[in-house]
VEXVO-36582 format. One line per field, with one value per residue (C-alpha): residue number from 1; chain; x, y, z. Coordinates in Angstrom, 3 decimals, always signed. Each point is the difference from the previous one (the first is absolute). Layout:
residues N
num = [NUM:...];
cadena = [A:...];
east = [X:...];
north = [Y:...];
up = [Z:...];
***
This chain:
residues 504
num = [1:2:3:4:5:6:7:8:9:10:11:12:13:14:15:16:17:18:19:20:21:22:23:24:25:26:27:28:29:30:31:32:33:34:35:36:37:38:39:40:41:42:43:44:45:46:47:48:49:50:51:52:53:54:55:56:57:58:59:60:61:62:63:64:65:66:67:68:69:70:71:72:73:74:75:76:77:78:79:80:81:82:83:84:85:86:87:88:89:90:91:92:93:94:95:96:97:98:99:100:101:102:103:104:105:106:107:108:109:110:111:112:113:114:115:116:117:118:119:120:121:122:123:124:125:126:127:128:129:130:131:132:133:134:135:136:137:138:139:140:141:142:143:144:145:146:147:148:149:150:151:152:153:154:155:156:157:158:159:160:161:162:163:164:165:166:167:168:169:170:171:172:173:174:175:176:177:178:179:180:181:182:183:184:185:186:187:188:189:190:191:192:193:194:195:196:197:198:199:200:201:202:203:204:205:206:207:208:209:210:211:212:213:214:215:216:217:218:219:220:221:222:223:224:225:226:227:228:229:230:231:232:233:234:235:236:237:238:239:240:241:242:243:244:245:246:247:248:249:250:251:252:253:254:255:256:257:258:259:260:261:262:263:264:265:266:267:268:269:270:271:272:273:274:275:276:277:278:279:280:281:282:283:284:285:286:287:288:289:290:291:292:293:294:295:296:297:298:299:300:301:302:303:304:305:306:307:308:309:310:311:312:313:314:315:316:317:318:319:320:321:322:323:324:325:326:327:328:329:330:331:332:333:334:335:336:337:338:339:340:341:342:343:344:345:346:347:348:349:350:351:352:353:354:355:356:357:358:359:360:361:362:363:364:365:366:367:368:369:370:371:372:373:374:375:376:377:378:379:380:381:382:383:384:385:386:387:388:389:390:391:392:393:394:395:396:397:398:399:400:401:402:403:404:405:406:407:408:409:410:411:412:413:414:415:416:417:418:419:420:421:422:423:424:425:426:427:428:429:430:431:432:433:434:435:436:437:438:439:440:441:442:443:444:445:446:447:448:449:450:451:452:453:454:455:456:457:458:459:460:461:462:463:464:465:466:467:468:469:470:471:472:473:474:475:476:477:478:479:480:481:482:483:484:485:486:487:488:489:490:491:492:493:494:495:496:497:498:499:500:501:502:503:504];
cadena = [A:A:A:A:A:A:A:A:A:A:A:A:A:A:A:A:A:A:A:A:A:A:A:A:A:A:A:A:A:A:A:A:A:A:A:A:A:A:A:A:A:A:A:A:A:A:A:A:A:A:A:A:A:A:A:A:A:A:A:A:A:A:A:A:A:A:A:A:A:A:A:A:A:A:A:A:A:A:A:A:A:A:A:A:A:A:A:A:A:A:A:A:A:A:A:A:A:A:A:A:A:A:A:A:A:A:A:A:A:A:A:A:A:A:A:A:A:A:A:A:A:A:A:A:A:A:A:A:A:A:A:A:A:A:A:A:A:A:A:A:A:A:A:A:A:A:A:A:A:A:A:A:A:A:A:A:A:A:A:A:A:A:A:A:A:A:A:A:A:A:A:A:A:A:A:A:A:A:A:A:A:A:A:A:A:A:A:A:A:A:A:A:A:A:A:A:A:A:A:A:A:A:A:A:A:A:A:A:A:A:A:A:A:A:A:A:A:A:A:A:A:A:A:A:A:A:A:A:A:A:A:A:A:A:A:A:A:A:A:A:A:A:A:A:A:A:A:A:A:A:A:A:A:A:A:A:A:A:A:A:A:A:A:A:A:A:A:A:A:A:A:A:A:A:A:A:A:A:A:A:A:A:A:A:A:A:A:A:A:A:A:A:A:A:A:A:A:A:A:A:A:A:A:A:A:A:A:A:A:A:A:A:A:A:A:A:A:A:A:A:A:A:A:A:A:A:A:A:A:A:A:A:A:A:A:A:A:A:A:A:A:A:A:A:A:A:A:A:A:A:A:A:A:A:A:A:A:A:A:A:A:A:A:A:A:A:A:A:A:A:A:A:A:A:A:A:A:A:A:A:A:A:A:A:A:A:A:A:A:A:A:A:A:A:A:A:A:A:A:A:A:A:A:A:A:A:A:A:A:A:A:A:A:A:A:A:A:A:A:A:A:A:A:A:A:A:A:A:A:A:A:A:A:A:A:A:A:A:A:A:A:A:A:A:A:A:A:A:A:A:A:A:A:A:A:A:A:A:A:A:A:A:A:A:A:A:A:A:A:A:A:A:A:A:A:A:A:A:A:A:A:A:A:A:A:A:A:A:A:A:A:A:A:A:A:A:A:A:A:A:A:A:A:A];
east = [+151.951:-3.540:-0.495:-3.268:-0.108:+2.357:+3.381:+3.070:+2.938:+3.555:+1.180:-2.831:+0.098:+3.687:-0.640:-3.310:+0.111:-3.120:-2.793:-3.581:-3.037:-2.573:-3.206:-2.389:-3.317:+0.242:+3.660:-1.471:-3.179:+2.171:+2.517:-2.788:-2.042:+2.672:+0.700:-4.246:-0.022:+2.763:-2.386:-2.828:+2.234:+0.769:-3.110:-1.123:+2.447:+1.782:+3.884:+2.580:+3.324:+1.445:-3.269:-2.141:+3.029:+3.394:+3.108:+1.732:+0.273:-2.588:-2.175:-2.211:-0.990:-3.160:-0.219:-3.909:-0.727:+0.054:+3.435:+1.393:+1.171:+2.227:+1.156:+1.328:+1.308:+2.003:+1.548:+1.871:+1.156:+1.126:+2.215:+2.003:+2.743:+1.989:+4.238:+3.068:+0.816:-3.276:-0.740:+1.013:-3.025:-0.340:-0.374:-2.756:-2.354:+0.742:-1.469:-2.900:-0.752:+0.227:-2.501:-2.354:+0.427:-0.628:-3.249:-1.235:-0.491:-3.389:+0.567:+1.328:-3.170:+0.521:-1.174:+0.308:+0.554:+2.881:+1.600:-1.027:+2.629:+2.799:-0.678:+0.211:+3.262:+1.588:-1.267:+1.435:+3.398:-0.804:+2.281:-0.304:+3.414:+0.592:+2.523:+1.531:+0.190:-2.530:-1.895:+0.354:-1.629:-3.585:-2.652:+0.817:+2.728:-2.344:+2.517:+1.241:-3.398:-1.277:+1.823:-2.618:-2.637:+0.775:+0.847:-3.893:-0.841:+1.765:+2.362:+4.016:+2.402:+0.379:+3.055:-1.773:+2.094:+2.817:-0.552:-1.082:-2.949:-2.898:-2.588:-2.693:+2.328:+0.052:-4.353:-0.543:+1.855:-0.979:-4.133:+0.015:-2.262:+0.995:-1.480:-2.266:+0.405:-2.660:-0.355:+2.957:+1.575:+3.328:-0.119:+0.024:+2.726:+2.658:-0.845:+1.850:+3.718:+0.044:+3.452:+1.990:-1.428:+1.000:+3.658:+0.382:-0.983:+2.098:+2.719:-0.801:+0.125:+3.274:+1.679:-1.042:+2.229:+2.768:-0.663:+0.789:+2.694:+1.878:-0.543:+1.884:+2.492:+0.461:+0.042:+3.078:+1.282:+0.083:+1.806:+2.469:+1.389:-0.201:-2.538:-1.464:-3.754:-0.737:-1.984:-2.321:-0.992:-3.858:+0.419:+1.819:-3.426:-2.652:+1.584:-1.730:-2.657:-0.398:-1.453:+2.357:+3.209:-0.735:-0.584:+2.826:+2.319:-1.401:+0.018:+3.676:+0.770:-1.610:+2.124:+3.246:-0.995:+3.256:+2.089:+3.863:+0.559:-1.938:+1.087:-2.568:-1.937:+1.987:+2.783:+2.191:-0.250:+1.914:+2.730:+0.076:+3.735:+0.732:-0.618:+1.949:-1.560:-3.890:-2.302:-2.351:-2.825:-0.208:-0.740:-3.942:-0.237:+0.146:-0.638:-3.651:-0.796:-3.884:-0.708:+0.754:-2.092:-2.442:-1.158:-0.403:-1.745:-2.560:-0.564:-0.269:-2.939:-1.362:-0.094:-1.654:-2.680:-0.776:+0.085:-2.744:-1.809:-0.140:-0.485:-3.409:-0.796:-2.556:+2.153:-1.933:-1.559:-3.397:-0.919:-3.408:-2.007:-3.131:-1.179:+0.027:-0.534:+2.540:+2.792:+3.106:+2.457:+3.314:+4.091:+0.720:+1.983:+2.871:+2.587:+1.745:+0.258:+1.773:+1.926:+1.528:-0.019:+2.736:+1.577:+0.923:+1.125:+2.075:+1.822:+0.044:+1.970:+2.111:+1.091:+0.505:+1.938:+1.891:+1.425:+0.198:+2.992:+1.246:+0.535:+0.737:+2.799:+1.274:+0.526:+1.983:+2.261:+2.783:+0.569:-3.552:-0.611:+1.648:+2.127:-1.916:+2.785:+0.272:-3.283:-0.907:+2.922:+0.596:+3.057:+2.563:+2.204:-0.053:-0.716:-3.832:-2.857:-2.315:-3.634:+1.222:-1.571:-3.394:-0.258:-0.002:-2.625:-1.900:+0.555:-1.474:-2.878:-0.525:+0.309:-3.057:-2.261:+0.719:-0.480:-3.280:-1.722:-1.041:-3.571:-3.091:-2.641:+2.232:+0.046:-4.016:-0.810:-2.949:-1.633:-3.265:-0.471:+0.801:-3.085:+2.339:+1.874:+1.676:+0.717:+1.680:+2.627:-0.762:+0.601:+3.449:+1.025:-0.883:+1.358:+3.824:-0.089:-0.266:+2.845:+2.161:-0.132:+2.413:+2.684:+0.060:-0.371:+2.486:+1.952:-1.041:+1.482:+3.419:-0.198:-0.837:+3.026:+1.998:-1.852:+0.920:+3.536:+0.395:-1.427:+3.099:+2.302:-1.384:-0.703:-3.042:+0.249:+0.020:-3.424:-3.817:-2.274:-1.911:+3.380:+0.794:-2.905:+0.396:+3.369:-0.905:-2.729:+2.361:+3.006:-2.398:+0.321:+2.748:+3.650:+2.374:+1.179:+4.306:+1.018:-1.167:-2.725:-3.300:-2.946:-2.434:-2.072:+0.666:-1.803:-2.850:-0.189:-0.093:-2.843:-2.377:+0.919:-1.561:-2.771:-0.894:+0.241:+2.796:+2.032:-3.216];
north = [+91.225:-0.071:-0.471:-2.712:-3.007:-1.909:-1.336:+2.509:-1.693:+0.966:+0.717:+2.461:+1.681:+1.559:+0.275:+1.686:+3.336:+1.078:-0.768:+0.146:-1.518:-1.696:+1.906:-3.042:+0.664:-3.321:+0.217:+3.157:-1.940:-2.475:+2.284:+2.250:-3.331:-0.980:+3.340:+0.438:-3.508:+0.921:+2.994:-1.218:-2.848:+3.201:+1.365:-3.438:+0.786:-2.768:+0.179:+0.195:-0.386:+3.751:+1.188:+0.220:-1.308:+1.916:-2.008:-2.805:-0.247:+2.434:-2.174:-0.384:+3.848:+0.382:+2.986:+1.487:+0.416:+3.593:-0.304:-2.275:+2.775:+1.367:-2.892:-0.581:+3.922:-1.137:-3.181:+1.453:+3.095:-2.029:-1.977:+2.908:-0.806:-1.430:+0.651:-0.857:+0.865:+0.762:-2.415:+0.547:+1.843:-2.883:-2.381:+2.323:-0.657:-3.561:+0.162:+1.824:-2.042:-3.365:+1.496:+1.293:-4.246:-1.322:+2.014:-0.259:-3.589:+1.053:-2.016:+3.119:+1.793:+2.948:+2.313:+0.796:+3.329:-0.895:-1.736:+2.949:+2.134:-2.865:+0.277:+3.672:+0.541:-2.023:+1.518:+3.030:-1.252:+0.729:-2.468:+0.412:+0.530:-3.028:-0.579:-3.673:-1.105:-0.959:-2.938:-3.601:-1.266:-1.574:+1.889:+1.170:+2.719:+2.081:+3.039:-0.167:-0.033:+2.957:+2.453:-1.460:+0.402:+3.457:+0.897:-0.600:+1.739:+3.286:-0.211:-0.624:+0.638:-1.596:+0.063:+1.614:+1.565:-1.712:+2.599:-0.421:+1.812:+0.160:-2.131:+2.862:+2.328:-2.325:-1.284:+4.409:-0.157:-2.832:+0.767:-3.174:-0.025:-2.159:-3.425:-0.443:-3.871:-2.178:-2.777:-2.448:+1.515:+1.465:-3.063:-2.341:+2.445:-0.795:-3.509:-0.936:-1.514:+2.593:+1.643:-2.978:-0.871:+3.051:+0.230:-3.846:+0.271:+3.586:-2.055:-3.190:+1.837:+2.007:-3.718:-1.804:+2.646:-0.722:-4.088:+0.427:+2.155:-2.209:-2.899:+2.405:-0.218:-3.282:-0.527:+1.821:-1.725:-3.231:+1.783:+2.267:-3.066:-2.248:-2.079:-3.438:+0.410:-4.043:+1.385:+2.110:-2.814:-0.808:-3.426:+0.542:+2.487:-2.804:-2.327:+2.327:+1.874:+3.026:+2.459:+2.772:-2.108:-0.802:+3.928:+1.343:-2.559:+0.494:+3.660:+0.239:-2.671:+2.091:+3.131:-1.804:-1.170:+0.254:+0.602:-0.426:-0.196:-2.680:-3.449:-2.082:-2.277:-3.531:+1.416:-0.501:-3.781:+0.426:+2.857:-1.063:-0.970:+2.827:+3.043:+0.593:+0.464:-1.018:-0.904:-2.551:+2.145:+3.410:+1.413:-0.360:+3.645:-0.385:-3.668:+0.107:+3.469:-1.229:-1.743:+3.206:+2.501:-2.872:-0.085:+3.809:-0.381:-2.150:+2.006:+3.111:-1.747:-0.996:+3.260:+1.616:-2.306:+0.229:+3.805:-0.349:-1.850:+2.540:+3.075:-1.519:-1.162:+1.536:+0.637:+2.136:-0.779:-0.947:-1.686:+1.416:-3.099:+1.846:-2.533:-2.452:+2.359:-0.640:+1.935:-1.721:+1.523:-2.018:+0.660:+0.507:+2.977:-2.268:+0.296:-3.327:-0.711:+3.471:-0.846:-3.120:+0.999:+2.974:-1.794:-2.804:+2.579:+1.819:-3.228:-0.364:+3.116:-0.931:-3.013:+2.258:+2.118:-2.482:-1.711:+3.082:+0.363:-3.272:+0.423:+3.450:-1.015:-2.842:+2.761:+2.165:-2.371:-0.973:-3.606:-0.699:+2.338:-1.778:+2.415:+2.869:+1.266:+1.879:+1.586:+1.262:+1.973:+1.304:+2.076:-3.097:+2.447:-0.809:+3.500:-0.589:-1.813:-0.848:-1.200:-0.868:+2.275:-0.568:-3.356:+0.638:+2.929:-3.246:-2.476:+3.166:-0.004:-3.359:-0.359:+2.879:-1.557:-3.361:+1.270:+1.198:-3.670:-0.503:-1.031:+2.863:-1.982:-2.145:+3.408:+0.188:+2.736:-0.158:+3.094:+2.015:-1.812:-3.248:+0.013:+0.359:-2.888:-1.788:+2.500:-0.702:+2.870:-0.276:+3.813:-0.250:-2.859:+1.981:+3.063:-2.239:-1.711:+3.625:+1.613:-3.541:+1.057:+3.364:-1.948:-2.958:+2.557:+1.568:-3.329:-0.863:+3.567:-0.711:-4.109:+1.782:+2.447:-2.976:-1.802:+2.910:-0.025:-3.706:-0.135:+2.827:-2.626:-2.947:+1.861:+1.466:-2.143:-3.276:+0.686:-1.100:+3.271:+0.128:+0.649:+2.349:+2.107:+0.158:+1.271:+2.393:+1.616:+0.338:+1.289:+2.326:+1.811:-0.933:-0.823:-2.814:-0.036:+0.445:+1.995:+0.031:+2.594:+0.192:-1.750:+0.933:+1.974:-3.149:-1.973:+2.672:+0.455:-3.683:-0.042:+2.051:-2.055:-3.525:+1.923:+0.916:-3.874:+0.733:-3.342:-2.362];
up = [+156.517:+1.258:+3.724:+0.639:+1.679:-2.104:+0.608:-0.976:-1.076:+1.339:-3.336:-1.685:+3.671:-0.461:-3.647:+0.134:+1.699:-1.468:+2.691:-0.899:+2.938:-2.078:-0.304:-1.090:+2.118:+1.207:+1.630:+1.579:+1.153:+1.271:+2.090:+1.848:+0.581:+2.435:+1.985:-0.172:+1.766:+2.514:+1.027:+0.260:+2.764:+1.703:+0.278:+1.433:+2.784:-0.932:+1.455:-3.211:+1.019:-0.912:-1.254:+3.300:+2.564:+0.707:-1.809:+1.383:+3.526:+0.106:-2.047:+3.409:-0.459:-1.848:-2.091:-0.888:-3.900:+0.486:+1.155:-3.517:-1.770:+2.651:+1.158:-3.940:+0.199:+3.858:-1.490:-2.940:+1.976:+3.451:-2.654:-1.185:+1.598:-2.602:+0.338:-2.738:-3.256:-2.565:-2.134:-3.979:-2.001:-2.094:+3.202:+0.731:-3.250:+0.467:+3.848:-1.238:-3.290:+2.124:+2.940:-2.824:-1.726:+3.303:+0.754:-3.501:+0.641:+1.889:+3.298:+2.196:+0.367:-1.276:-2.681:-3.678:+0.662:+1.998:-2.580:-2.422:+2.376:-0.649:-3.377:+0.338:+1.412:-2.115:-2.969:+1.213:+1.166:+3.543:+2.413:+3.477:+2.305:+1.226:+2.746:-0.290:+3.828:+2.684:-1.456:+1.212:-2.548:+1.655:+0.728:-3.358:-1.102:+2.617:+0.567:-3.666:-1.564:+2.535:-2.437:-2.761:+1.719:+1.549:-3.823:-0.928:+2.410:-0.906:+2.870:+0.155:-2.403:-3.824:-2.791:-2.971:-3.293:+1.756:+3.181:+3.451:+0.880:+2.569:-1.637:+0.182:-2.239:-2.171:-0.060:+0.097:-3.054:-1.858:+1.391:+2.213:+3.050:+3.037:+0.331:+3.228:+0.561:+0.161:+2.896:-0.057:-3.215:+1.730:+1.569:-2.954:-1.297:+2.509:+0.966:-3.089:-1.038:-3.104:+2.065:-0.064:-3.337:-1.673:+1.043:-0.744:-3.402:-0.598:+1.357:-2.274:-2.867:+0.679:+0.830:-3.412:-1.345:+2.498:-0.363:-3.852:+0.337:+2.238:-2.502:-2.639:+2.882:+0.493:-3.838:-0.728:+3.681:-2.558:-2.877:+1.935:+1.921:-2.533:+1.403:-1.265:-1.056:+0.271:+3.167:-1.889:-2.646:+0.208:+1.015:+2.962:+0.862:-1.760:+2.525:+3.182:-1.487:+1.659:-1.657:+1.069:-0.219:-3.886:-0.417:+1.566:-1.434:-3.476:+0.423:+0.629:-2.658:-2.364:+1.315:-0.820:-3.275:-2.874:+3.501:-1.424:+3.683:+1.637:+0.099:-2.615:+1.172:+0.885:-1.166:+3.136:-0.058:-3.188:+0.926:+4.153:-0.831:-2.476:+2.514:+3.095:+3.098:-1.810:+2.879:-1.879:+1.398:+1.138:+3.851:+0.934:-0.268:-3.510:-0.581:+1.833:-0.501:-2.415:+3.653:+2.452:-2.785:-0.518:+3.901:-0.360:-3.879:+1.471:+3.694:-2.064:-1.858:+2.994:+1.722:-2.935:+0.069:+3.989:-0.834:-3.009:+2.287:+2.925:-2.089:-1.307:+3.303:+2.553:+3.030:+2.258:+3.236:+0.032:-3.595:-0.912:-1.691:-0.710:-2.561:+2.505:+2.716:+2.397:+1.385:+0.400:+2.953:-1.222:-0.421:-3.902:+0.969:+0.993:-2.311:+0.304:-3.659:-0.636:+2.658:-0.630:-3.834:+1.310:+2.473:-2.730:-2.722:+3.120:+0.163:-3.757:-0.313:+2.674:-1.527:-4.141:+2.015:+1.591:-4.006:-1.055:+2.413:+0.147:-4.217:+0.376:+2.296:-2.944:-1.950:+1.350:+1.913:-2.452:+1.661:-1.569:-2.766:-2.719:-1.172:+0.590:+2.485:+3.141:+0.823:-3.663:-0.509:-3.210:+1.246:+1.009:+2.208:+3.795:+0.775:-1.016:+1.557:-2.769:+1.638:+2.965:+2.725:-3.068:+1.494:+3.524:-0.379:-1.997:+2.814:+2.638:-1.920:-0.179:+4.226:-0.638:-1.698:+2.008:+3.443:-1.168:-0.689:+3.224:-0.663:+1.552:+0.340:+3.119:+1.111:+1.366:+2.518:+2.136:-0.176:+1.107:+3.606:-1.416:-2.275:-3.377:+1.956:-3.346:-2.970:-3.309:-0.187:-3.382:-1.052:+1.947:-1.999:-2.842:+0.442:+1.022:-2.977:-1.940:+2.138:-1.296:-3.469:-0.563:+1.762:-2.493:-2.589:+1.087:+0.464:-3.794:-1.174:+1.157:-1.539:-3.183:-0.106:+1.308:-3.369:-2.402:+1.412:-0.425:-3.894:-0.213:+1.434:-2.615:-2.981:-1.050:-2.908:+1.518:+1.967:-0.672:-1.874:+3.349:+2.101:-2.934:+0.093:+3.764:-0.255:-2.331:+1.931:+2.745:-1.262:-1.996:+2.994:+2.172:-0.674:+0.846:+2.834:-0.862:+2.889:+4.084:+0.051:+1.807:-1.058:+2.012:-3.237:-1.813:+2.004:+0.075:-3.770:-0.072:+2.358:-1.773:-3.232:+1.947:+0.999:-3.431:-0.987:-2.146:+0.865:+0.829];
***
């Protein structure tokens, strides 16, 4: 992927780890044209917010030009104070590849040779050490994006060869000289949303998995109880085109296809008065399960596309417009559209968590599982338990997740003597809609050993290839459950199985 001016798409950035800057004479003409016109400002005496004055509230200090490249130096070490668990290695390239997008697009002021170093660390698989708490999400990830900037500059600590190391070992080692920063550079390094950005689309990712594998879910929730698929048909989905209600609906349609299980299509107008005890139409869980997935389908979209968006956006404070020399002091930091975008997906996962245990529940209750019997038990004898105490560790997990959809960005702090007055909370947001995700996997890993255990109850035979396969791959590795034992390494091995994609 070459680095220039252009617009990266979401896709080719996850895809495309190989990260080249352009080296066309006139991209570099065009880069140093900028930071050559924010000098000669300077030299003018001209006040630039962060350049010549202190930083927000101190905005009213003026700072010589002989002063700039201390003032950079000050900024990225007075921000050091970041607290919480370190963010993943691989949320670390992703900070530093979106900072080095952003300032590629030539309206930040700063150098080639700046974005030379970007292109330099990742080359050599050098991520900075990047604490995940103290950012509010306006102003920029300023705290989170100091450890990128102290990074280039030789200072701090990085993950390299999967260690942690002082990041001078590491540039003695590899022959890398610290970079002295130019005027505004660390600045237009940290007044960025690359933070947020980063762990949002880590976390995206991670949940498309999750979002398919609780389709696979819900699937063999219409075979195992017997369900009627009438709900599924495209007609019903034609009728209220939303995009992500006619995918989810067709996607689990497709999952039960040859189903011996599921009730076909109309067919309970004809045998209503044949079956005891047949409900017309099944519980909403089931029956309007293409509308719950399709409101998350279609948010999911949505989020990806705000994200796109920001990642090729310019997002530091001020905009350098040196072709039509102006400098523009302005608030693209603000991370609102991250924001929102995790908020909504925070309450998206709330609510797949939320049918995952209301048909989770179906199942193992024998007044609704259709035969299925008392909470999955193979082993009829009163003495054992089945997947009882399963589903309440599932419902637990579910009250998790929920409790964590209260939305960040309602949550604004004023900070820095009222000057960062309204801030997005964007990386907070973020980073809640991340720490959502192992407990609905975990949530998923018990539904599918409660899945393998019901296809045990039906009959492997009378179940679609796609439940088939899925059974296989789990009792590849882990028994039936015939007699109360723990489970607890079930659900683990499980676990590891979703993250791998294996049932999505």
């Amino acid at each position: 992927m070459i680095i220039d001016n252009e617009v990266v798409k979401y896709k080719n950035f996850l895809k495309d780890k190989n990260i080249s800057l352009s080296d066309n004479k006139e991209y570099i003409d065009f880069i140093d044209a900028g930071h050559e016109y924010l000098i000669q400002q300077m030299k003018t005496g001209m006040p630039i917010y962060g350049v010549t004055t202190g930083y927000g509230e101190a905005g009213q200090n003026y700072a010589p030009y002989e002063e700039a490249q201390e003032l950079q130096k000050n900024l990225y070490r007075f921000h050091g104070c970041g607290v919480g668990e370190y963010l993943s290695p691989e949320v670390s390239r992703i900070m530093v590849t979106i900072r080095f997008i952003s300032l590629s697009k030539g309206k930040s002021g700063v150098s080639y040779d700046l974005l030379k170093r970007f292109e330099l660390i990742l080359k050599n698989d050098i991520y900075p050490l990047i604490p995940s708490q103290g950012s509010v999400g306006a102003s920029g990830d300023l705290t989170p994006l100091s450890y990128i900037a102290a990074v280039i500059a030789g200072e701090r600590e990085v993950i390299y060869n999967n260690e942690v190391l002082p990041t001078m070992e590491v540039y003695d080692k590899l022959g890398i000289t610290p970079y002295i920063f130019k005027p505004k550079e660390a600045l237009a390094i940290m007044n960025g949303t690359a933070a947020m950005s980063a762990i949002a689309i880590d976390a995206i990712e991670k949940f498309e998995i999750l979002l398919k594998t609780s389709e696979s879910f819900i699937a063999s929730v219409f075979e195992l109880l017997l369900c009627d698929i009438t709900p599924l048909e495209p007609f019903v989905h034609d009728s209220k085109p939303f995009d992500g209600q006619i995918k989810a609906a067709a996607n689990i349609l497709d999952k039960c296809k040859n189903s011996k299980l599921t009730h076909e299509a109309f067919s309970r107008y004809e045998n209503f008065h044949l079956e005891a005890e047949q409900n017309i139409q099944d519980r909403y869980s089931i029956r309007c399960a293409p509308q719950v997935l399709g409101v998350i389908h279609d948010n999911l979209e949505i989020a990806k596309k705000w994200i796109q968006t920001e990642i090729n956006g310019v997002n530091d404070n001020p905009l350098i417009d040196h072709i039509g020399k102006k400098i523009y002091t302005s608030g693209n930091f603000y991370g609102g559209y991250v924001a929102h975008a995790m908020d909504t997906m925070r309450i998206c996962v709330g609510n797949l968590a939320d049918i995952l245990d209301k048909e989770f529940a179906l199942m193992v209750d024998h007044k609704f599982n259709r035969g299925l019997g008392e909470s999955l038990k193979l082993n009829k004898k009163s003495i054992h338990h089945g997947f009882k105490a399963m589903q309440i560790t599932l419902s637990s997990l579910t009250a998790d997740v929920i409790m964590n959809t209260i939305p960040a960005s309602l949550n604004s702090r004023p900070t820095e003597s009222y000057n960062q007055d309204k801030v997005s909370m964007g990386t907070t947001a973020a980073l809640h809609f991340a720490k959502q995700l192992p407990d609905l996997t975990n949530m998923l890993s018990i539904a599918l050993l409660g899945m393998a255990q019901g296809v045990d109850l039906r009959g492997y035979e009378n179940c679609s290839a796609f439940l088939q396969n899925s059974y296989t791959t789990i009792r590849e590795k882990i028994d039936r459950l015939e007699n109360d034992r723990r489970m607890d390494g079930d659900i683990k091995n499980i676990n590891k199985m979703i993250k791998a994609g294996k049932f999505a």
